[in-house]
N, C-alpha and C positions, 0 to 999 in steps of 0.2 A: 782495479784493486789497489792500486796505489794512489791512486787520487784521494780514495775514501778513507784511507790511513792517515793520508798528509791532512788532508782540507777537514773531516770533518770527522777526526779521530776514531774509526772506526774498530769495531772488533768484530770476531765470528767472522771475519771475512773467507766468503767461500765464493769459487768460480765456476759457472757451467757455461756451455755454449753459449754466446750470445748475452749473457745474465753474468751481474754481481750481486752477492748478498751479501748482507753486512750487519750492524745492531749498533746503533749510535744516540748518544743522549743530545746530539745539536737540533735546534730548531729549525725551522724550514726557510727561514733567511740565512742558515750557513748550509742550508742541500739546496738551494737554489744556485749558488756559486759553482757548484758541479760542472765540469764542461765536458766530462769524457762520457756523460751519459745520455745516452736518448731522451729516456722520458725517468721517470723517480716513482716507484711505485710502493704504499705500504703493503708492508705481506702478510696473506691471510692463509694462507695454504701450499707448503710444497713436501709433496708427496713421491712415488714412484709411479714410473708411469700406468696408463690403461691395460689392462688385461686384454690383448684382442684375440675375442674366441671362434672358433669357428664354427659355434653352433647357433651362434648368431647377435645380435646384437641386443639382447637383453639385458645380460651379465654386466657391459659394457652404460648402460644406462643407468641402470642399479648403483656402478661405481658413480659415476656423475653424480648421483643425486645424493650419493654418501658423501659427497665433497661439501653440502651445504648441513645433512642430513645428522652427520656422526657426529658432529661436535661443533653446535651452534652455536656457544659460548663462547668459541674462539670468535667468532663473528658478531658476537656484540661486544665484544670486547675490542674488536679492531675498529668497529664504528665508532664507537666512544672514543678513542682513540684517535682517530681521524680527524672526530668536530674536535676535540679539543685543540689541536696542534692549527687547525684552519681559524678557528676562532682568536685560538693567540696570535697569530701570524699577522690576521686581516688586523686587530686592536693596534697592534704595534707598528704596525704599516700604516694606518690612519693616523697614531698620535706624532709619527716621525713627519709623514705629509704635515699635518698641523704646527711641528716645530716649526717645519723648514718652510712654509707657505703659509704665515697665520695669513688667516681674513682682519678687516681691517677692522680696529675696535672700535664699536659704535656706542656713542656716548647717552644715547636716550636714556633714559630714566627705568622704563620697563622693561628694555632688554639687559640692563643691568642687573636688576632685580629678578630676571628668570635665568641672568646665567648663574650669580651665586644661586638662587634655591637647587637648581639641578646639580652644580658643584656640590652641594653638601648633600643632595641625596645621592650620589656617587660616591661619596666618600666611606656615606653608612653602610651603601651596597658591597665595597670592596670590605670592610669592617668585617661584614655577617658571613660572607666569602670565605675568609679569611678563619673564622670561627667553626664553618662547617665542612671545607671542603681545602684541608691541608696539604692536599695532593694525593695523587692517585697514581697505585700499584700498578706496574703493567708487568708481568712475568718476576724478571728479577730483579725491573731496573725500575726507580722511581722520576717520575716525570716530575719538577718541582715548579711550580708557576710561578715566574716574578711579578713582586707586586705590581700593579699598573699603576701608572702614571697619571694623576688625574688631571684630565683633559680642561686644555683651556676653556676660559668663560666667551671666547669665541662660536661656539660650537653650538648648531640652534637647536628649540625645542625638538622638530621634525625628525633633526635627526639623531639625535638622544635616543625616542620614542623607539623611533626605527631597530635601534640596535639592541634594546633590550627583547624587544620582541621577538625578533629575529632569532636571540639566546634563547628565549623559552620555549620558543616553536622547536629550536634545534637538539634539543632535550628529549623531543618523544618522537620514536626511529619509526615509529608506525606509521610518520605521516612522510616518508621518505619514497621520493621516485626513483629510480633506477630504469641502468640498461644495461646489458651486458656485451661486451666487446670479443669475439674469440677470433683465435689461431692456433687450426689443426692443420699437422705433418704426422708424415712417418705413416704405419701402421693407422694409425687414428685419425689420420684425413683423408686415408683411404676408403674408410669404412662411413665416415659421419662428413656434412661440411659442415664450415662452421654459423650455419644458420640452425642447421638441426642440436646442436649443442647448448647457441643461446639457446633457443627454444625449451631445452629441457632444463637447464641453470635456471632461466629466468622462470617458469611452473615452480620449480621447487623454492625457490628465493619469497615468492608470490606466495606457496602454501605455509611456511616456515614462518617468515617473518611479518606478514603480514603487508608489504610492500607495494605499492603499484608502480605499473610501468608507465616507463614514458622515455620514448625513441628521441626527440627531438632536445627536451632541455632539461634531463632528470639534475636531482642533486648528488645521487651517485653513478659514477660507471664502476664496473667492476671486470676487469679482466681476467682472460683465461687463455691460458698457453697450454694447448697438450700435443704431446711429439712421444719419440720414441724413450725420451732420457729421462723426461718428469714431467708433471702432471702441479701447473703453477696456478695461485689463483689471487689477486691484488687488485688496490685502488691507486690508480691514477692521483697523486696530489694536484698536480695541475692540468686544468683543460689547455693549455699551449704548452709541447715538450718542452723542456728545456735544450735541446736543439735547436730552436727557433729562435736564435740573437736580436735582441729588442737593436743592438747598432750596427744589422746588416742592412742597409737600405735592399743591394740586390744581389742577391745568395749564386753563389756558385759552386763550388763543393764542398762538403758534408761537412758544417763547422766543428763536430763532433772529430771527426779524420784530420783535419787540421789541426785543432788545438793538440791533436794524440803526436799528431808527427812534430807540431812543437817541442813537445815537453820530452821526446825523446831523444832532441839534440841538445838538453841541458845548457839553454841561454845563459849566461851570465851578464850580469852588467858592464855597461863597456862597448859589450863584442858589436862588430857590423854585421848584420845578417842578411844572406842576399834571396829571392825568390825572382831566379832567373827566367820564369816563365809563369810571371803572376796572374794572368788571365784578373780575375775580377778583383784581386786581392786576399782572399778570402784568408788564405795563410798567415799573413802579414796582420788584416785584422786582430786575428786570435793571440796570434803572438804577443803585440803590440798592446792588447789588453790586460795581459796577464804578465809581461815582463817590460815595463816602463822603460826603464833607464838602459835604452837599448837604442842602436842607430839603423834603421830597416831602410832596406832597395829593394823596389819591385821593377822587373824589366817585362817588357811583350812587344811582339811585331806589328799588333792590331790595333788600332787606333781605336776602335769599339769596345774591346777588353781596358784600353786603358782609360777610355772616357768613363766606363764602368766603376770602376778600382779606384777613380780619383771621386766620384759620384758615391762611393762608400765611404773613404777619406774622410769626405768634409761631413758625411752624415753621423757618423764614428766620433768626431774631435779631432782627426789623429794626422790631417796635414803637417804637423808640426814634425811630427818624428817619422811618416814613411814619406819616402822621395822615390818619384818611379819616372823611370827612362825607357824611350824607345830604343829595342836593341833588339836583336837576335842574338839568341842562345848559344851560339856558334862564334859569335863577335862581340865580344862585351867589351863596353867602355871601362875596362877596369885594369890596374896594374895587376902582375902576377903576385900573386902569395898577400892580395891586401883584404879578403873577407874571413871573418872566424867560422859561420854559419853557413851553409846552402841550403833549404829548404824546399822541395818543387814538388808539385804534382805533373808530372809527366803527360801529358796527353795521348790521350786513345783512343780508341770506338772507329767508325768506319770513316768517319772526317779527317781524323789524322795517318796516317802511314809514315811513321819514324822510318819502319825498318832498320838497316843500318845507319842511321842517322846517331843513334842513341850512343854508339861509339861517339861520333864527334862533339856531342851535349855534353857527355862525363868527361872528355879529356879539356874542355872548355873547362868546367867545375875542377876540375883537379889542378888549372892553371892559377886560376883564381884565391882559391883557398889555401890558407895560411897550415904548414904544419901543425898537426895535432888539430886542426879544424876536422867538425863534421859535418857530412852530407847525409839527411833524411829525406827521402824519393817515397814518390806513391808511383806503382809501376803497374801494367795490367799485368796478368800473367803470360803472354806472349812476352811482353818485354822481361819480366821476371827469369822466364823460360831461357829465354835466347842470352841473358846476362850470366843464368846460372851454368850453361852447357859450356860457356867459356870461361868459368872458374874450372868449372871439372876437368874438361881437354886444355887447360894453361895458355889457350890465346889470348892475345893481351889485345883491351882495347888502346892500351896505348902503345905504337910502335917502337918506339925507342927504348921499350924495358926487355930485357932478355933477364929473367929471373924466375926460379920455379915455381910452381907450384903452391900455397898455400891456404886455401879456402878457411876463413873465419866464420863459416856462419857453422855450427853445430845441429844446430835442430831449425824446424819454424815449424811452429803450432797452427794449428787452423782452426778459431773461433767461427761459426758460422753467423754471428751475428751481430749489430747494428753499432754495438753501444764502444766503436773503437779499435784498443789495443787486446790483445789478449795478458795474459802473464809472463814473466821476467822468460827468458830460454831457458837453457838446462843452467847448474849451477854451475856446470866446469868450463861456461864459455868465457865469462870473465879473463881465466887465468891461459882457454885458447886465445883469445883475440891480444893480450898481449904478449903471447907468443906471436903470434901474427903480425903485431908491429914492429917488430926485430927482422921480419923475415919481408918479400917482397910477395906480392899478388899477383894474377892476372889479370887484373885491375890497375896497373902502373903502381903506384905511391897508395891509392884507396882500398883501404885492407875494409872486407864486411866484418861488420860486427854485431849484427844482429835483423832478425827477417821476423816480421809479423803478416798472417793472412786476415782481411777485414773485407767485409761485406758490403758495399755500395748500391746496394738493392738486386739489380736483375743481374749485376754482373759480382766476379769479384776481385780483388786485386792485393798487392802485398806491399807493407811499408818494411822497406830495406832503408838500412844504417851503413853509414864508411865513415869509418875516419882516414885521413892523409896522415901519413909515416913518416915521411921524408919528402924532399924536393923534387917536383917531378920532369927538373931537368929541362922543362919546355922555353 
């Protein structure tokens, strides 16, 4: 929800489990810059959810088929919709490739002469454009087309030809393939899977619009989400999520969870920021993308992890600005109080066994870290658990602190889904947590300051916030 405020000036922002919605006039080259999201979907449908009856499963079908059924307007109107914004998108991505890559000009005589004629009949096409079709109404917001650009005399007959045709094929929705993608929870994946749902989506898609199917390489997918909360129904804008970072050579956890636990330690320029247990980088990557004028360390004990992380490095660009050292988390080559940032994904699953280990990692991070620095942790919920049972009973992981009691986190919200952070905490934590900063923790000097639950697929786990108060004495 804040991504889509800041990046791509969003309004209508609403939140449910797992989902952002939003209503924005930017193009699909500034919702491509998106990092907190999975995947980017236009919306065609969201409703309440399924009726699940117990006299059987007719009722329950009947709604389904009202999903395409009730108001199929809205659904030529999304499609139109759709091409248009893919059609602008692919035009301005091809003339930008063409600025930045011309082909080399070739001086023949005849290809001279076929690049002006197609220059000037582009130029008519855009004219008569321009005359009939001054933009188009979508609800209440108007979509306004910049003029195009007209394409160098590089650029051959073939594929001229190609793209016009393409346009006028993409005109009439009859000749459009389709599949439909679902995911049924709750109540209504009790009752239906989500083959039995395409199934009845894609009949009625089929008798409505006229559409045929095709499994393997339609021109639309169309998704369907239905649970116990809402009843969603969207197109995919692109066939690869936008989770899929074109500069990860090789992925290690959820760039999506990364870039979130970035932006929630508020990088400044300057700051040194450390990822004391960098495993492949993947932290640092996102980071390093998105806030330049910054100095990144990544440390790990495994020569595999770090041959990985420098093997993303060089693929990235970004040797220049992350520097990673062999080190244990417990031993860092570092002076005390010289990092602004700690960013870590904490290790878990059955491979690792911190146990109380996780004591000696934070009071490491707490030597480290510079007053008024913060630490953003991804924690499984066993370590979450065991961290929080010692805010609540006043154990300190640091020995040396004898000071009461003061737990900063107020709420944590629990998103069930893919796409990140959930939303801000309650509004009175702000003015808790700098009560908290006055006061000492069970945490030594690391006051919390905020807990998010995020979803990792089969497991899930919590991004916890601290900032450091004071000196921690070590």
């Amino acid at each position: 929800m804040r991504e889509v405020r800041a990046r791509v000036a969003a309004t209508q922002v609403e939140y449910v489990s797992g989902k952002v919605f939003f209503t924005t006039c930017s193009d699909l080259s500034m919702l491509k810059k998106l990092k907190s999201a999975e995947r980017l979907f236009l919306l065609i449908k969201k409703q309440f959810p399924l009726t699940v009856s117990s006299a059987g499963k007719g009722k329950m079908l009947n709604e389904m088929q009202g999903l395409i059924n009730d108001d199929p307007g809205s659904w030529l109107n999304a499609i139109s919709l759709w091409k248009s914004l893919l059609e602008l998108d692919a035009k301005n991505e091809k003339l930008s490739q063409g600025s930045s890559h011309p082909l080399k000009r070739k001086v023949e005589e005849n290809e001279t002469i076929i690049a002006k004629k197609f220059k000037t009949e582009q130029m008519q096409e855009i004219k008569e454009n321009k005359d009939c079709h001054p933009g188009k109404r979508i609800g209440e917001e108007t979509l306004q087309q910049e003029d195009f650009i007209t394409k160098t005399e590089n650029f051959q007959e073939e594929e001229f030809r190609n793209d016009v045709e393409k346009a006028i094929v993409g005109h009439n929705q009859k000749d459009l393939t389709f599949r439909v993608s679902c995911r049924c929870s709750g109540a209504v994946g009790k009752t239906f899977t989500a083959q039995e749902v395409g199934r009845v989506i894609g009949i009625a898609l089929m008798k409505q619009f006229g559409w045929k199917a095709d499994l393997r390489n339609p021109d639309l997918e169309i998704f369907i989400h239905l649970n116990d909360i809402y009843s969603v129904v969207g197109i995919p804008f692109f066939r690869v999520p936008l989770a899929n970072r074109a500069y990860i050579q090789t992925a290690g956890l959820r760039s999506t969870i990364a870039w979130a636990m970035a932006s929630l330690a508020e990088i400044q320029a300057g700051a040194l920021v450390l990822d004391p247990m960098c495993g492949l980088g993947t932290i640092l990557l996102e980071a390093a993308k998105e806030w330049p004028d910054v100095y990144y360390v990544g440390a790990d004990v495994s020569d595999s992890q770090l041959l990985g992380a420098c093997e993303n490095l060089k693929a990235a660009g970004l040797e220049d600005r992350i520097e990673l050292l062999k080190a244990s988390v417990i031993e860092l080559p570092l002076p005390s109080e010289s990092v602004n940032i700690i960013i870590s994904d904490i290790p878990f699953g059955k491979k690792f066994k911190l146990g109380k280990d996780i004591k000696s990692i934070l009071q490491e991070m707490e030597r480290v870290l510079r007053i008024d620095g913060a630490v953003v942790l991804l924690l499984s919920e066993d370590h979450h658990r065991r961290l929080k049972d010692c805010e609540e009973s006043g154990i300190r992981l640091n020995s040396k602190s004898s000071h009461p009691d003061e737990p900063g986190i107020k709420k944590c919200l629990n998103p069930e889904g893919k796409n990140g952070t959930s939303e801000t905490v309650s509004s009175s934590i702000q003015a808790s947590n700098q009560e908290g900063l006055d006061k000492m923790s069970p945490f030594g000097s690391l006051v919390p300051v905020e807990c998010y639950k995020v979803s990792l697929g089969k497991t899930d786990a919590f991004i916890s916030k601290y900032r450091k108060s004071h000196s921690s004495g070590l």
